[in-house]
C-alpha positions as CSV (number, residue, x, y, z in Angstrom):
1,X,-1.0,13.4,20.4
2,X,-2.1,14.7,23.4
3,X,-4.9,17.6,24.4
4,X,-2.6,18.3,27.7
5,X,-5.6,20.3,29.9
6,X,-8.0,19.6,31.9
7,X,-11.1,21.4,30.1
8,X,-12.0,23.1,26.8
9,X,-11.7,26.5,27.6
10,X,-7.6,25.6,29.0
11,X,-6.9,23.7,25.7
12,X,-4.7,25.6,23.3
13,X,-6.2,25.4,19.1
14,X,-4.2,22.5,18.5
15,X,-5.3,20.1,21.7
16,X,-8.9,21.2,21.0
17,X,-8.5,19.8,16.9
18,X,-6.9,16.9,18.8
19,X,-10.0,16.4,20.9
20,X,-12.5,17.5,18.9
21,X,-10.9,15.3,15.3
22,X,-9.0,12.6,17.1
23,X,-9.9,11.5,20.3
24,X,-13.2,10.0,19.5
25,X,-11.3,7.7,16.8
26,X,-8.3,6.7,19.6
27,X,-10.2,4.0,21.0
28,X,-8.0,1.8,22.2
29,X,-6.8,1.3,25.6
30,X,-3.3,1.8,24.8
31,X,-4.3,5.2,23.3
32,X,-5.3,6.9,26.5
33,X,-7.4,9.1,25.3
34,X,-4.7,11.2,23.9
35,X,-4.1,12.5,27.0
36,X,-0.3,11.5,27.7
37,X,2.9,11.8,25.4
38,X,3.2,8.4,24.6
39,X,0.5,5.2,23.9
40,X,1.1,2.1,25.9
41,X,1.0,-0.9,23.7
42,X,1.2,-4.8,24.7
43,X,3.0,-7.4,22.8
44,X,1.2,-10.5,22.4
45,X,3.0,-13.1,23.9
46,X,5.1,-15.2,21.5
47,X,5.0,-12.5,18.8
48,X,7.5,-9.7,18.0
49,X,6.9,-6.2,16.5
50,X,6.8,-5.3,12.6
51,X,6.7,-1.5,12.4
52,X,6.3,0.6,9.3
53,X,6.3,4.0,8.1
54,X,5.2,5.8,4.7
55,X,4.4,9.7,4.3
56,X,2.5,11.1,1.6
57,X,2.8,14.8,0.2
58,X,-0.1,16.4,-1.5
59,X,1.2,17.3,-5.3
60,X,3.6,14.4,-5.2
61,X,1.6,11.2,-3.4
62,X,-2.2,12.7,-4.1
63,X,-3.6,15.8,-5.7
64,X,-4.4,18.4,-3.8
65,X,-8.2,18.3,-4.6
66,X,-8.4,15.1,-3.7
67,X,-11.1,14.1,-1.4
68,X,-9.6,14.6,2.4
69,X,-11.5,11.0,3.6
70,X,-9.7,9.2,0.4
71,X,-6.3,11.1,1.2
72,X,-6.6,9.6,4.8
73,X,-7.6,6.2,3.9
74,X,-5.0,5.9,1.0
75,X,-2.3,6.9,3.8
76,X,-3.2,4.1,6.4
77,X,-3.8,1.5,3.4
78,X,-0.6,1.9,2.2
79,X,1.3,1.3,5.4
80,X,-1.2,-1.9,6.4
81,X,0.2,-2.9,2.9
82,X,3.4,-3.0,4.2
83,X,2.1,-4.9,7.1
84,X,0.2,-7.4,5.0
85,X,3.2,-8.4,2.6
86,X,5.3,-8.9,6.1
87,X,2.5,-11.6,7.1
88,X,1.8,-9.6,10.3
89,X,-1.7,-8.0,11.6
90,X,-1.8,-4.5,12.7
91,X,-2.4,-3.2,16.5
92,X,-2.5,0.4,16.1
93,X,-1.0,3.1,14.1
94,X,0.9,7.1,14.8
95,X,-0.3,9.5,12.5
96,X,1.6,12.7,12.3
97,X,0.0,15.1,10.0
98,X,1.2,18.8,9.0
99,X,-1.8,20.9,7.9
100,X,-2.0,23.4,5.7
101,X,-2.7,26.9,7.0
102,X,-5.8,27.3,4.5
103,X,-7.2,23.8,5.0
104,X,-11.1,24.0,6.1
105,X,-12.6,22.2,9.1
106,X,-15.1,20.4,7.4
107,X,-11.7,19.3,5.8
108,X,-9.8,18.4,8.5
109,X,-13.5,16.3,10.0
110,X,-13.9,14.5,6.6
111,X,-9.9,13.6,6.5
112,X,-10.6,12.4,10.5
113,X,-13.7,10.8,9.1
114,X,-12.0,8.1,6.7
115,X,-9.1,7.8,8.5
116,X,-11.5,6.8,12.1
117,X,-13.7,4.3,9.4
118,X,-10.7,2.7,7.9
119,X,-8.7,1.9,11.2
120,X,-12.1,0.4,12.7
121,X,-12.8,-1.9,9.4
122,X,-8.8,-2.7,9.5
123,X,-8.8,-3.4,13.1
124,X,-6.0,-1.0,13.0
125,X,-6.8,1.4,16.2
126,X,-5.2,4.9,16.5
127,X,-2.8,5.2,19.5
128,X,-1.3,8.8,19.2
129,X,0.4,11.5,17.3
130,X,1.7,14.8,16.4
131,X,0.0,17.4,14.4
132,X,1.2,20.9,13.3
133,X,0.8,23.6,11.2
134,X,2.5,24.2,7.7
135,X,2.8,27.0,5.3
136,X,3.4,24.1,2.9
137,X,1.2,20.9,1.5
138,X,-0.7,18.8,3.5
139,X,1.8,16.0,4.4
140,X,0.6,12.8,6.8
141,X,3.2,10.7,8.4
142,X,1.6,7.0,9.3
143,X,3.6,4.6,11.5
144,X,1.8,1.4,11.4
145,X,2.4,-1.6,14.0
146,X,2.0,-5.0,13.5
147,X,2.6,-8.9,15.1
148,X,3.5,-11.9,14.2
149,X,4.5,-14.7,15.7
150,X,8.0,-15.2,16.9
151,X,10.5,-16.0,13.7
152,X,7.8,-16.0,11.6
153,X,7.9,-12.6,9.9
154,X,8.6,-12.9,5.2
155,X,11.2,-11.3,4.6
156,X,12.6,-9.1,1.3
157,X,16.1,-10.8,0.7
158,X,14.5,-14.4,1.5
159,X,14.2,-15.7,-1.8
160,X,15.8,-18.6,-3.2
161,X,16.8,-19.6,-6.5
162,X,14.1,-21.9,-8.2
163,X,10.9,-21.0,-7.1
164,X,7.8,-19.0,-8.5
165,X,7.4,-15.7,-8.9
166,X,3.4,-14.7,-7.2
167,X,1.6,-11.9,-7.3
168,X,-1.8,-10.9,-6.2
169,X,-5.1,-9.0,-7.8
170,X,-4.4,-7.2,-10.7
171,X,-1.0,-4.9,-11.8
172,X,-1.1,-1.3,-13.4
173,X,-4.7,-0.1,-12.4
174,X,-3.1,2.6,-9.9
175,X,-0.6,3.3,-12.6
176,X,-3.3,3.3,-15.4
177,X,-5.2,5.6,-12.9
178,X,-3.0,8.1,-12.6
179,X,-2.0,8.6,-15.9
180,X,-5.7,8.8,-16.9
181,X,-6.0,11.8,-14.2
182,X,-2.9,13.4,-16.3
183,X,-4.1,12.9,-19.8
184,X,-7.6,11.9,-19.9
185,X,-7.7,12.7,-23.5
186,X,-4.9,9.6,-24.3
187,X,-6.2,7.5,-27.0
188,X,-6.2,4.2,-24.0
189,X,-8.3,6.1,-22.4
190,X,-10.7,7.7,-24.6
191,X,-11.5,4.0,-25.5
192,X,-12.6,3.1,-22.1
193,X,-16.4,3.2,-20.7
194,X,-17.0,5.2,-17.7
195,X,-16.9,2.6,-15.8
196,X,-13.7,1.4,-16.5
197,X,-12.1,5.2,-16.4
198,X,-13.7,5.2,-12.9
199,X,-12.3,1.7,-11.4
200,X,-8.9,2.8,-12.4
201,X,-9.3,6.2,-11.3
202,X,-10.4,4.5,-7.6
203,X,-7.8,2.0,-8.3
204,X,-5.0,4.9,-7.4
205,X,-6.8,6.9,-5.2
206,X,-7.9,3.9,-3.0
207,X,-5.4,0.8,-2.1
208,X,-6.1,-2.6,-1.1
209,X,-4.1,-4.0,1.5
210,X,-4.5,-7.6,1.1
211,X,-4.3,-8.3,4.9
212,X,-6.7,-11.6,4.3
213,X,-3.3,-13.0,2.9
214,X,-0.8,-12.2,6.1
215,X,-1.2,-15.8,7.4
216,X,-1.3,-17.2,4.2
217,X,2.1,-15.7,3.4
218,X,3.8,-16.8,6.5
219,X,2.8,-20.4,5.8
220,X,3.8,-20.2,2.3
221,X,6.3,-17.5,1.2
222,X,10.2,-17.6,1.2
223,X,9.9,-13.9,0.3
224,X,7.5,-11.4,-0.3
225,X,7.1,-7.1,-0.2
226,X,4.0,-5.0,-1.7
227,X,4.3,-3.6,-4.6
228,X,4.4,0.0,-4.1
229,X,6.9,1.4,-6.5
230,X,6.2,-0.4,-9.5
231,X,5.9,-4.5,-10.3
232,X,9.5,-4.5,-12.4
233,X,11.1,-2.1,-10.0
234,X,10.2,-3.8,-6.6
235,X,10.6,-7.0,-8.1
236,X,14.2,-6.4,-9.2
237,X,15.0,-5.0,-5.6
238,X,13.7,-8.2,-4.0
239,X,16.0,-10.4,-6.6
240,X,18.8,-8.0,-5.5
241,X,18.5,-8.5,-1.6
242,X,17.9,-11.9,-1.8
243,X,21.3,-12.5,-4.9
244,X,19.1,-14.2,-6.9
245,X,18.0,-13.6,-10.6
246,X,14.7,-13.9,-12.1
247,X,12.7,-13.7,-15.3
248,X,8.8,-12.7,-15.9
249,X,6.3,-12.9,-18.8
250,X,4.7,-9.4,-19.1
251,X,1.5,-11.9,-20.8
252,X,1.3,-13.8,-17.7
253,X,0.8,-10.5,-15.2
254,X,-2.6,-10.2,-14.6
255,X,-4.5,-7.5,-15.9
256,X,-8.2,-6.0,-15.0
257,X,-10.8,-5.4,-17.5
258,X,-10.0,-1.6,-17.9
259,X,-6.4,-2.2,-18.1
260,X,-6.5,-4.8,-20.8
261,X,-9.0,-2.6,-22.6
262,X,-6.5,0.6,-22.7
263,X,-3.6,-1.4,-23.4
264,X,-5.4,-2.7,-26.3
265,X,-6.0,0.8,-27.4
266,X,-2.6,2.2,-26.9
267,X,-0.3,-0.5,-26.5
268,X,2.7,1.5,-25.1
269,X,0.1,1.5,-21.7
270,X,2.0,-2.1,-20.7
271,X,5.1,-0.7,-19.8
272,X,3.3,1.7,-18.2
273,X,1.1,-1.2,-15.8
274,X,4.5,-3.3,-15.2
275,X,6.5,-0.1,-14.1
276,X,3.8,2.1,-12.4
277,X,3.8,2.6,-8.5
278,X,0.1,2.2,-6.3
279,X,-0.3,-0.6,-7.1
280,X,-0.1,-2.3,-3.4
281,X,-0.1,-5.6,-4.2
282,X,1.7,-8.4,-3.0
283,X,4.5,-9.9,-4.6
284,X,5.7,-13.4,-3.5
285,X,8.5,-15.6,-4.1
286,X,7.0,-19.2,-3.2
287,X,8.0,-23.2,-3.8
288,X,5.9,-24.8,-6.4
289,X,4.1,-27.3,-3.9
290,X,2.7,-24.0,-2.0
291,X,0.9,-22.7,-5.2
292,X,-2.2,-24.6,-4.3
293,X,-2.8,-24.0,-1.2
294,X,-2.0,-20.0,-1.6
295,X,-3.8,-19.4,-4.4
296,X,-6.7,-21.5,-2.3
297,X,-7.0,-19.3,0.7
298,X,-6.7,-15.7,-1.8
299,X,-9.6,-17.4,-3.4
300,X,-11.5,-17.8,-0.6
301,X,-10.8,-14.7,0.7
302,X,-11.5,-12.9,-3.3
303,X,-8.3,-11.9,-3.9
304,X,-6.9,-13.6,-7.3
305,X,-3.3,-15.1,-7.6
306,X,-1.5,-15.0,-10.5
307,X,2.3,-16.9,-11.5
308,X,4.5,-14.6,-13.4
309,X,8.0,-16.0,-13.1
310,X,10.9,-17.8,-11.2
311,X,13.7,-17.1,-10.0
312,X,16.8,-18.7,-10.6
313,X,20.5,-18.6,-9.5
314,X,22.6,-15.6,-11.1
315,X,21.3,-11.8,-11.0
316,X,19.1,-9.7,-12.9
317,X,16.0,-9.5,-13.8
318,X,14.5,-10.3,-17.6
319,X,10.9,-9.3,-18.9
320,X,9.7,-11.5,-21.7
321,X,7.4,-10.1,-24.3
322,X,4.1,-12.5,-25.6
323,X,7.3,-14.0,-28.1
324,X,9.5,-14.8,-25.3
325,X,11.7,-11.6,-26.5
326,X,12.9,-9.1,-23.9
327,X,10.5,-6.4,-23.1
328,X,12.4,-3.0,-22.7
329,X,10.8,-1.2,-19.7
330,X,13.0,1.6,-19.3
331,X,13.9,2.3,-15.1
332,X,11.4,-0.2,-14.1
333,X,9.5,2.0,-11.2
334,X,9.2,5.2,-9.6
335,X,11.7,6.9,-7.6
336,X,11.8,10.1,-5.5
337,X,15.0,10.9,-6.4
């Protein structure tokens, strides 16, 4: 991003939105005010760079009436989860964001809104940019940047045969919450309070990057990645990269309140909580004597830690039902194509 002249009335539309929107939320060094092509960014000495990219697509990734602050939050969160599963903190983030011919200014202040609040509370600074107009959907592009330490960073195909099969919070709300926004009228979801219909409906529309949990994972992880496409999906990808098989208990994946409550109603829900993407969640693959002390520090930091599995030498992945028979789950996650 850069506003290019030296005064308002030289500035062409798109430098003054850049100005006006993004300049006051660019406050880091490295940014330079937006005024140059490129952001200068230090590496911390002894660290190396973990970068990151996800775009979202309004009708695909959000709806299209969803709030513009949420839309912006939900696009940095889900890169910092990326971040957070790789055991690295952010420094800074590229947005790229295409906007929509008919999309208001109060639009475009509240989506610059969330997106300056979140970066600030996630210590996740915007540096730059590109911006342009579309005769599409609103579409944002978010590269995030991260450290850690030199050699330290948990990797996808790192897991080893043997070990326990981790995952973090609760699986399915985002799932759960989108399919509520689809078919409210469902009979899982006509048995939930409105409570419970609105912490799932949050649940998608707002990810929690569990960033309290980067150190945590470098210290204790032989393999971990978010869970973004779906629990059964992403975990059968990590088993794959890392040639290693692995087998689950769908009754030992935790569940919130609300999801237990529609499963309950309409049991056919679980496949849909262990195959569902948004969930943004990490998944680990960790030895048995690093349990304790990473379900100690989630604790402390109020995130809950749940064991589902292990892995073991071979391939393939196997989901056991409550009687230890396998659970069909169909493709196991979302996929764009």
């Amino acid at each position: 991003m850069s506003t290019g002249g030296s005064g308002e009335a030289r500035m062409s539309g798109e430098d003054a939105l850049i100005a006006r929107l993004f300049e006051p939320i660019a406050r880091h060094p490295g940014a330079l005010g937006l005024k140059d092509d490129a952001a200068l960014l230090a590496v911390p000495p002894g660290h190396e760079l973990v970068l990151t990219k996800d775009a979202l697509v309004a009708g695909v990734h959000f709806f299209a009436d969803d709030a513009p602050g949420s839309v912006a939050r939900k696009a940095l969160r889900v890169n910092l989860s990326d971040l957070a599963a790789k055991g690295a903190r952010p420094l800074g983030i590229l947005l790229a964001i295409a906007i929509p011919a008919d999309m208001s200014s109060a639009a475009l202040e509240a989506f610059a809104t969330g997106l300056g609040e979140d970066a600030s509370d996630y210590g996740a600074p915007l540096l730059g940019g590109d911006t342009v107009r579309t005769d599409g959907p609103l579409t944002i592009s978010i590269t995030a940047v991260g450290a850690v330490p030199t050699g330290s960073m948990v990797k996808r195909a790192s897991a080893p045969a043997g070990q326990a099969i981790v995952v973090t919070g609760t699986i399915g709300d985002a799932a759960l919450g989108l399919a509520l926004r689809l078919a409210p009228d469902r009979p899982g979801f006509k048995a939930l309070a409105p409570d419970e219909r609105a912490f799932l409906a949050d649940r998608y529309l707002h990810p929690r990057p569990r960033l309290a949990l980067a150190g945590a994972l470098r210290r204790c992880a032989s393999a971990a990645m978010d869970v973004s496409d779906g629990l059964v999906g992403d975990l059968a990808k990590m088993l794959a990269a890392s040639g290693v098989g692995g087998e689950i208990e769908a009754a030992r994946v935790p569940l919130s309140v609300a999801a237990r409550a529609a499963i309950a109603a309409e049991p056919e829900l679980m496949v849909t909580a262990l195959t569902g993407g948004d969930d943004y969640e990490i998944l680990a693959v960790m030895a048995d004597e690093q349990l304790d002390t990473f379900a100690a520090t989630a604790t402390a930091s109020g995130i809950g830690t749940a064991v589902i599995g292990r892995t073991f030498a071979g391939e393939g992945l196997m989901v056991r039902d409550a009687l230890g028979a396998p659970l069909p789950v169909g493709q196991g996650s979302f996929s764009h194509f």
